[in-house]
C-alpha positions in Angstrom: 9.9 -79.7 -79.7 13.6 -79.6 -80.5 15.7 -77.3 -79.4 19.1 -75.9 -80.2 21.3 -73.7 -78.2 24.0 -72.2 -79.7 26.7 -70.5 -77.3 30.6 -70.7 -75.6 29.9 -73.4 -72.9 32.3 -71.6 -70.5 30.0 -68.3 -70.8 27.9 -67.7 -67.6 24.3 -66.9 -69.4 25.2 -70.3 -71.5 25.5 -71.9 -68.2 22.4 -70.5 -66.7 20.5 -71.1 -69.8 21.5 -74.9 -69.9 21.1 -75.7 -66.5 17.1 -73.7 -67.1 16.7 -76.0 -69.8 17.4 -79.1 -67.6 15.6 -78.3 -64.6 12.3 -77.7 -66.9 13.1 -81.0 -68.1 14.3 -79.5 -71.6 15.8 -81.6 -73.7 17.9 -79.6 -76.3 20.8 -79.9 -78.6 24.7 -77.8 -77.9 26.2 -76.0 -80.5 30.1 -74.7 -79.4 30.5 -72.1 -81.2 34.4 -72.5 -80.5 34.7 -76.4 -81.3 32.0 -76.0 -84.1 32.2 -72.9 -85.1 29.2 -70.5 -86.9 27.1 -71.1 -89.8 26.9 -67.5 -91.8 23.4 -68.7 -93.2 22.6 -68.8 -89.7 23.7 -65.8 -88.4 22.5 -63.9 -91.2 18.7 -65.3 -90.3 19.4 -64.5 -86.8 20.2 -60.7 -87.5 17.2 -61.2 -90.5 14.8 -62.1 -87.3 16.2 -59.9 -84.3 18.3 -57.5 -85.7 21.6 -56.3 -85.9 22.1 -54.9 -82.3 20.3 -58.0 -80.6 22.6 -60.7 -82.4 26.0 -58.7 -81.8 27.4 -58.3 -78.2 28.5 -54.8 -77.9 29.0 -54.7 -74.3 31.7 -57.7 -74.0 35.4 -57.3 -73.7 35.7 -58.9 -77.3 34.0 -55.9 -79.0 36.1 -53.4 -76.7 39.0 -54.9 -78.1 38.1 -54.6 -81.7 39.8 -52.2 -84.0 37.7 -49.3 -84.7 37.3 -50.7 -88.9 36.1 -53.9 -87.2 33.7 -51.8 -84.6 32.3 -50.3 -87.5 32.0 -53.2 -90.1 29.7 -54.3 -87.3 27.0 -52.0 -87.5 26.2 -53.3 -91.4 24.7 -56.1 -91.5 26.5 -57.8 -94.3 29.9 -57.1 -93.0 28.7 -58.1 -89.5 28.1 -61.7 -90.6 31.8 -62.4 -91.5 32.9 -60.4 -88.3 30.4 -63.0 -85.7 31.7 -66.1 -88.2 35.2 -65.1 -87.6 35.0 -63.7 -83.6 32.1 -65.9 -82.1 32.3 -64.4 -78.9 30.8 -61.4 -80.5 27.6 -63.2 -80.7 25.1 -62.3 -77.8 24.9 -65.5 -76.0 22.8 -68.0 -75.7 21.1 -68.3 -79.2 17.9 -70.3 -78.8 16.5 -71.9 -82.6 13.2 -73.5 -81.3 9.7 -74.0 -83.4 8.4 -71.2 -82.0 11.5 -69.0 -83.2 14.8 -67.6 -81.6 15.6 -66.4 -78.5 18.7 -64.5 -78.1 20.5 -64.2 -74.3 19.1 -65.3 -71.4 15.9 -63.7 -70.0 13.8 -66.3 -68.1 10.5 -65.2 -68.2 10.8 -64.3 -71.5 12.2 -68.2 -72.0 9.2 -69.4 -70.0 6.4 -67.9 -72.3 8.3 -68.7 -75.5 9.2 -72.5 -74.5 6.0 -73.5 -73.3 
């Protein structure tokens, strides 16, 4: 099974998530976000699969410090795309592509069940 994780390698749930990964004996594949950047095919499937309010990371200081146009461009789906392309760090972190689907931020149980 490949895996991909997509996600800031300096964020803590990236970190936790990767390290998870290795001591199940995971291997997967690291998308940087920052040195990479975002595929807006992919981030419109992800908001397709999860939604809107899964795939966008309200609760981080890079939405608090979005203009209020920009805070509400995020809550449409189209508009939101270009807004994650353009401010990465506004993606909920990690983003898991795996054959059995996506996984969006960190929840090990959750990773457990899914990845087995």
């Amino acid at each position: 099974m490949t895996i991909h994780l997509y996600g800031i390698p300096n964020c803590d749930s990236v970190r936790k998530a990767r390290k998870w990964l290795e001591a199940e004996g995971r291997d997967h594949v690291f998308h940087d976000f920052k040195k990479e950047g975002v595929d807006p095919a992919k981030v419109k499937a992800w908001i397709a699969t999860k939604g809107l309010d899964v795939v966008v990371n309200r609760r981080g200081t890079t939405f608090r410090k979005l203009s209020e146009g920009d805070k509400v461009a995020s809550q449409d789906s189209h508009s939101a795309v270009a807004l994650l392309v353009q401010r990465p760090s506004l993606i909920k972190r990690p983003v898991v592509e795996h054959e059995g689907g996506i996984l969006i931020g960190f929840k090990e149980n959750e990773w457990s069940q899914s990845l087995s």
